[in-house]
N, C-alpha and C positions, 0 to 999 in steps of 0.2 A: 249487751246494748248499753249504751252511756246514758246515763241518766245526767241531764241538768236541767235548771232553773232558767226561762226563758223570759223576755223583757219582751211586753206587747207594745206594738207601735202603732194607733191606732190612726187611721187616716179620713180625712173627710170627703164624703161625698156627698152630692145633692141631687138627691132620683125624686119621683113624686110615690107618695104613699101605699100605691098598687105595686109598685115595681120591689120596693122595700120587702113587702109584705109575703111574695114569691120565696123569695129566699132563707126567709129565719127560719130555723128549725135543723135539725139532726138532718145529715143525708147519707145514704150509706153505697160503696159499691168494691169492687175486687179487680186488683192489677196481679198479674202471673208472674214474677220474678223469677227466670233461670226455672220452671218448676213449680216455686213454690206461689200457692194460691193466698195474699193476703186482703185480708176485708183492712180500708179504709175509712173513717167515720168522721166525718168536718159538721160540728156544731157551729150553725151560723148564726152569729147575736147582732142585736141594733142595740143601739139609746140615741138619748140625744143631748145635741149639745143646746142649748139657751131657747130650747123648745122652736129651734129652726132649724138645724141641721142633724142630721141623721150619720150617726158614727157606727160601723160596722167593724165587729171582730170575729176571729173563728178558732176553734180548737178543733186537732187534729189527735185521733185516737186510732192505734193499733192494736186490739185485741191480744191477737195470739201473740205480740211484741211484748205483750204487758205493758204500752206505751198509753195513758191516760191523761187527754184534755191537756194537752201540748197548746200554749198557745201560740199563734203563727204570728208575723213580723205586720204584716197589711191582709188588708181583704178591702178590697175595690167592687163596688157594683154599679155596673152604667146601663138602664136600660134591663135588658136581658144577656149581659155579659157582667161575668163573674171573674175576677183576678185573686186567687191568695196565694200569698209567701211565706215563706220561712226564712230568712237570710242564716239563720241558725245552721239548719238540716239543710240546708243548699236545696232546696225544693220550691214550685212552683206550680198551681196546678189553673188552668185556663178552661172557661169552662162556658156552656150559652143554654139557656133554661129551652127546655122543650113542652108544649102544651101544660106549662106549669104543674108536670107530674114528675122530670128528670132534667138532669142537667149533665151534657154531651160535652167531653173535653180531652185534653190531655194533661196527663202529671208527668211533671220530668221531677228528676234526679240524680244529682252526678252524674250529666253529660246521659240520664237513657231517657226515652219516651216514651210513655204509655199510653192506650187510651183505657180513659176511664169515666162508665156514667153512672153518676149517682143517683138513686131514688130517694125520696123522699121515706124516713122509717120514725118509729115511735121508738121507748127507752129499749136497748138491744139486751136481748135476753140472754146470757153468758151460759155456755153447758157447766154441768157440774161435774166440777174436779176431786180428786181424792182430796182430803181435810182433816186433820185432825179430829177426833171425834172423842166429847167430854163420858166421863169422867177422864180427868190429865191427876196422874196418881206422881202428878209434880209440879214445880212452881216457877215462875217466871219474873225475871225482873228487867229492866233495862238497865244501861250500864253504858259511861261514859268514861274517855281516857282519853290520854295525847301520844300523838308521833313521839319519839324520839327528839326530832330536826325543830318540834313546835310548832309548825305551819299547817300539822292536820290533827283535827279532833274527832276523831272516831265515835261512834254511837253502836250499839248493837242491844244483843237480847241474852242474858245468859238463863240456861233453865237448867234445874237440878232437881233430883228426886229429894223427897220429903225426908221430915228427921230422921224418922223411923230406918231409913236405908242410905243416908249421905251423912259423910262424916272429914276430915280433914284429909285424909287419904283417898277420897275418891277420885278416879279418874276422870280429867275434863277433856273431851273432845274437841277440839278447831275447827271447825268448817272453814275450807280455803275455795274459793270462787273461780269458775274459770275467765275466761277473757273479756275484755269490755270491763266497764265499772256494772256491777252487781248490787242490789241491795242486799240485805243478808239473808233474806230465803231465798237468794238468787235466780229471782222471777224472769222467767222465758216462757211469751208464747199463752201465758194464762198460771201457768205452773208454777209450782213454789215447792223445788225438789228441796232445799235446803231446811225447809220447814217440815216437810216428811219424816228425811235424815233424823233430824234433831227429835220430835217428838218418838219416834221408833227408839233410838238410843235413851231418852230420857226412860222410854218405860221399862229399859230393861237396866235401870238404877244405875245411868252415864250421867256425867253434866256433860255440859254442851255449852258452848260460844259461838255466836253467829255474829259476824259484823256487818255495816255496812260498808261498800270498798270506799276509797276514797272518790269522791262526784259521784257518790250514789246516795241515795236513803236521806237519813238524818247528818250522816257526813261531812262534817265540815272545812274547808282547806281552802286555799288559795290557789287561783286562779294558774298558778304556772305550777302548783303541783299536779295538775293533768296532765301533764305534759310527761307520760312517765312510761316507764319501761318494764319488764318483768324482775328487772333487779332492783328497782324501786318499792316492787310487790313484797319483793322479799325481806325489803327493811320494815313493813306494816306487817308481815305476820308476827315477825320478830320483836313490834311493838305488842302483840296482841300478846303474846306467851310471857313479856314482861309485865303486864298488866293481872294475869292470871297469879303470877307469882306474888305480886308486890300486894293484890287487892284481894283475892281469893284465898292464895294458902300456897305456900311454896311446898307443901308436902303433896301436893296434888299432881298423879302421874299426868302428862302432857301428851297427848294422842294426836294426830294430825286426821284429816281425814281431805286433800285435796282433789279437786273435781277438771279434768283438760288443763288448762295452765296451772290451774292450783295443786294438780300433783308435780306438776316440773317445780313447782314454790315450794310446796312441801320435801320435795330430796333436797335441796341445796341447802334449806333450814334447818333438816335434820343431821346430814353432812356435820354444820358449821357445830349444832346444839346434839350435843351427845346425852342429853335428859330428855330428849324427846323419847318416849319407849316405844314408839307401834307409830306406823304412816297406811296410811288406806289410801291409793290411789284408784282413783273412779273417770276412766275413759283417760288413761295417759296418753302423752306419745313419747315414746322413744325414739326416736330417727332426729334427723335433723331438720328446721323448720321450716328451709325451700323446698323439702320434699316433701312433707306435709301439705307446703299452701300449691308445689305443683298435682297432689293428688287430689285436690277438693278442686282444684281450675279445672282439674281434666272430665273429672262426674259432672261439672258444670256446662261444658264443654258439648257433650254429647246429645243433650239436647240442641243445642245451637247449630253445630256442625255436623251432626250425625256421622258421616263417616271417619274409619280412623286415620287417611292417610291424609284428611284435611285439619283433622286434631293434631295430629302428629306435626304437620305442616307448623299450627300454630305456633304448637307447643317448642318450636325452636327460636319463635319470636320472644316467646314467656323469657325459655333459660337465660338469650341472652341477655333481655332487658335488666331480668333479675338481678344476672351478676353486679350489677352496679353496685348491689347491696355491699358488694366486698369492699369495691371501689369508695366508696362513700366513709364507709367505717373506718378506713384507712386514711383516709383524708387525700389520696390521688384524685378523688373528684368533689368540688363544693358543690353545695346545695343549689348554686345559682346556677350549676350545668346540667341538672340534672336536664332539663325540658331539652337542651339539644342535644343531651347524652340518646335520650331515646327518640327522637326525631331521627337521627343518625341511624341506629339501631333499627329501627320502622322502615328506611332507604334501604339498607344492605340485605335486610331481609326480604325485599322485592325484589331486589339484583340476582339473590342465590336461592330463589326458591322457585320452582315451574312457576310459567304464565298463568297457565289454566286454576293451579294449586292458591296460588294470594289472590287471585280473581275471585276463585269460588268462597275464597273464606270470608273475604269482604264482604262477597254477597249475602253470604248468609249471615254472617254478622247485623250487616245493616236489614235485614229484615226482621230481625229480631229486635234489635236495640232502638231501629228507628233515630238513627242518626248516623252523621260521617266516620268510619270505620277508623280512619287514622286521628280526625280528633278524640272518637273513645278514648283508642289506646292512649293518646298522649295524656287525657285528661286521667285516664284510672289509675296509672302506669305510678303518672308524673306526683296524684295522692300517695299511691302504694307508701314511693320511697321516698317521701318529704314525712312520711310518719315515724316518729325515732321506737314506738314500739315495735311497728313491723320490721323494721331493719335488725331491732335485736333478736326479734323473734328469726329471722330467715337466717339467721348466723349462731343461735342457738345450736350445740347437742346435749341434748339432755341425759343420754346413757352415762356418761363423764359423772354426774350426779348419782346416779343408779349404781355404777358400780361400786361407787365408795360408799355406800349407806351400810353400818351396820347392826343396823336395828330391822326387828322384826318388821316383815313390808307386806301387805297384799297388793296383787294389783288386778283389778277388774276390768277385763275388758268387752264389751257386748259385741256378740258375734257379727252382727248387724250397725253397728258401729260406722259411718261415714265421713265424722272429723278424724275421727285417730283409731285407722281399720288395725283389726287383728293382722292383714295380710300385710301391713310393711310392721306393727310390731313385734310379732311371731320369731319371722329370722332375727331379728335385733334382742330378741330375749335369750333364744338360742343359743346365738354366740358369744352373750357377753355375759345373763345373767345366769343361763340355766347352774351354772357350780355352785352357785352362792347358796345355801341353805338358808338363810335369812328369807328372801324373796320368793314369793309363790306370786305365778300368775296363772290367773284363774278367766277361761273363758265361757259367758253365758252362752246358750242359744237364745236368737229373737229375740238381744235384749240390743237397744240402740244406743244412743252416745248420752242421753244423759239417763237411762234406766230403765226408759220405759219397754215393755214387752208389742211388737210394732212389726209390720208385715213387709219393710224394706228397707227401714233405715232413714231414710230420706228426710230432711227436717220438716219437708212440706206434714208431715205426719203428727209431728209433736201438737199441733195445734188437735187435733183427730181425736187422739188417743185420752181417754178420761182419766187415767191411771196414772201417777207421777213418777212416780218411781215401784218398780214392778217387787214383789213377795222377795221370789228369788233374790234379788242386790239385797234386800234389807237382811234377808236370812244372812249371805254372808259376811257383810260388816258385823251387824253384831255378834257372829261365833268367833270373827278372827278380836274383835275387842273384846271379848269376856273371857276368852281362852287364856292358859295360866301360861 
């Protein structure tokens, strides 16, 4: 999830004191995305301006997002209608107060529609997560450093066991993040597996570095550094392990320990940095990353369309839109074509596909999404591949990296795992890793994609599950880090 800094834009309106008064306060309610059930929470505020007019703002909070008091662009109230924006998060949610106990509406999002009514709730009570729990038989400090390039100032935490057991020779861990900007206990959902991680390793007398990525945390950078790619990720770890060297101890073994894209970050790091000793990859993928994002479209998929011969159907619109990604890379198509590259694409696929077959999927499309089935596509398509990380990502192999690592590797994968399943990593281990003596990969039962012990994988769960990271993962990171 991307974490930024948002600029409130506050607008005026002039209601009378009753109407005003409806509305302030916390309102809470749940939209179903593709499956997953999220609670929404819009804090609505007043003041005033020159003791005449009345200025309304709102903060928008997703829990299981770990997204808190976001605030939104406008909030309009007329009467018994409510308007807030995002311009930000491209959202909108429209809404009209009912017997002044709910308010009845819809949120949109990136071209979908929801409806959503909020009640009115008091401060929301968070379930409790697993936590660190004192005595911490180690110590913490924050820590600041720069890019390489200068344009980003990193912030993080580093913790290390006490005198008695840390010395210039001790091994420091890297926590590497997976996708999206991360802060450095790389919060998802309520969770802070990264903070787990770290406290587990520290007690069994590890140091440990957690950063924040760049547009996350304390993090510093400019504005067109977001703008970045997985090879970009990999110049920031490469800062992080120069930083360990230059400020910590160059005697200090260097352990990676990357998490979904941070294990693809952590091979090509350690590839490049033959001092790295030991890589922990936790939920990789191996395969290549159109097959990746076609296997997470398709689990999406089946809800929406339920049968397979109208997935199936889709799923030949997907390949071919996808391929642009090639097209693009390559510079045979500018970014200015993209929109009638897949408008085009959108036509041939109604020409060569049964009547009944793009009938049905329309239809069921739009009962889902709640809007025109070809503006979706155009609009979600048309984001995919105007993003230069996902184009790297869909052109990505990452075995290429895996094979040439020769440093000691685990790689963890949870049975139950739904980003990056055992059943397309498996063969791709088989064929290319299983000779390597270096590399074990190790599969849980019941463990899901970031650790937790969970009854189908499904990320609607992570929110569910109180446990962050389950016994089992921790047992094996730290026997493959402590082992001689």
């Amino acid at each position: 999830m991307i974490r930024r800094l948002f600029l409130v834009t506050l607008l005026l309106t002039s209601l009378t004191a009753d109407a005003q008064n409806q509305f302030i306060g916390k309102w809470q309610g749940k939209i179903d995305v593709q499956g997953v059930s999220l609670t929404l929470i819009f804090d609505i505020k007043e003041s005033s301006l020159n003791n005449k007019r009345s200025i309304y703002s709102s903060e928008l909070s997703v829990p299981q997002q770990g997204a808190r008091d976001i605030p939104m662009s406008s909030t309009q109230i007329k009467k018994n209608k409510i308007s807030i924006k995002s311009s930000v998060l491209g959202l909108e949610y429209q809404g009209k107060l009912e017997k002044n106990v709910l308010i009845k509406g819809e949120f949109e999002q990136n071209g979908q529609t929801f409806l959503l009514v909020l009640t009115k709730t008091n401060e929301i009570q968070e379930e409790l997560r697993q936590k660190p729990k004192p005595p911490f038989p180690y110590r913490s400090r924050n820590v600041q450093f720069s890019h390489g390039n200068g344009f980003i100032r990193f912030f993080g935490t580093y913790s290390y066991p006490k005198v008695d057991a840390y010395n210039s020779t001790t091994p420091v861990v890297i926590l590497i993040s997976g996708s999206g900007s991360q802060d450095r206990d790389e919060t998802i959902m309520g969770h802070k597996p990264f903070l787990i991680i770290s406290d587990y390793l520290n007690r069994q007398n590890l140091a440990v570095l957690r950063v924040d990525d760049r547009g996350a945390g304390e993090t510093k950078t400019k504005p067109s550094e977001l703008k970045y790619t997985t090879a970009d990720r990999i110049t920031d770890v490469q800062s992080y392990i120069q930083f360990v060297r230059d400020s910590i101890g160059s005697k200090h073994p260097i352990y990676l320990l990357g998490h979904s894209e941070g294990a693809r970050i952590a091979a090509e790091v350690a590839v490049k940095d033959t001092q790295v000793k030991k890589i922990i990859a936790l939920g990789p993928a191996l395969v290549n990353g159109a097959i990746i994002n076609k296997y997470q479209n398709t689990n999406s998929l089946k809800k929406i369309l339920r049968d397979s011969e109208y997935i199936n159907a889709y799923l030949t619109l997907h390949d071919s839109i996808i391929s642009n990604s090639t097209e693009l890379l390559s510079g045979r198509l500018k970014p200015s074509q993209i929109d009638s590259s897949i408008v085009n694409q959108l036509n041939q696929w109604k020409k060569r596909t049964p009547k009944n077959q793009s009938k049905k999927v329309k239809k069921r499309f739009e009962k889902v999404i709640k809007t025109d089935f070809d503006t979706y596509i155009l609009h979600q398509y048309s984001q995919l591949l105007s993003n230069q990380w996902m184009l790297f990502f869909l052109q990505d192999d990452p075995i290429k990296w895996w094979t040439e690592i020769q440093q000691p590797c685990l790689l963890i994968n949870g049975e139950l795992d739904r980003q990056t399943p055992v059943e397309l990593n498996k063969p791709v281990f088989d064929k290319y890793l299983s000779n390597k003596k270096n590399i074990t990969y190790n599969t849980i039962d019941g463990i899901n994609h970031i650790g937790q012990k969970a009854q189908t994988g499904h990320p609607s769960e992570y929110t569910e599950i109180t446990t962050t990271v389950d016994s089992s993962v921790l047992g094996l990171i730290g026997t493959f880090f402590l082992e001689d």
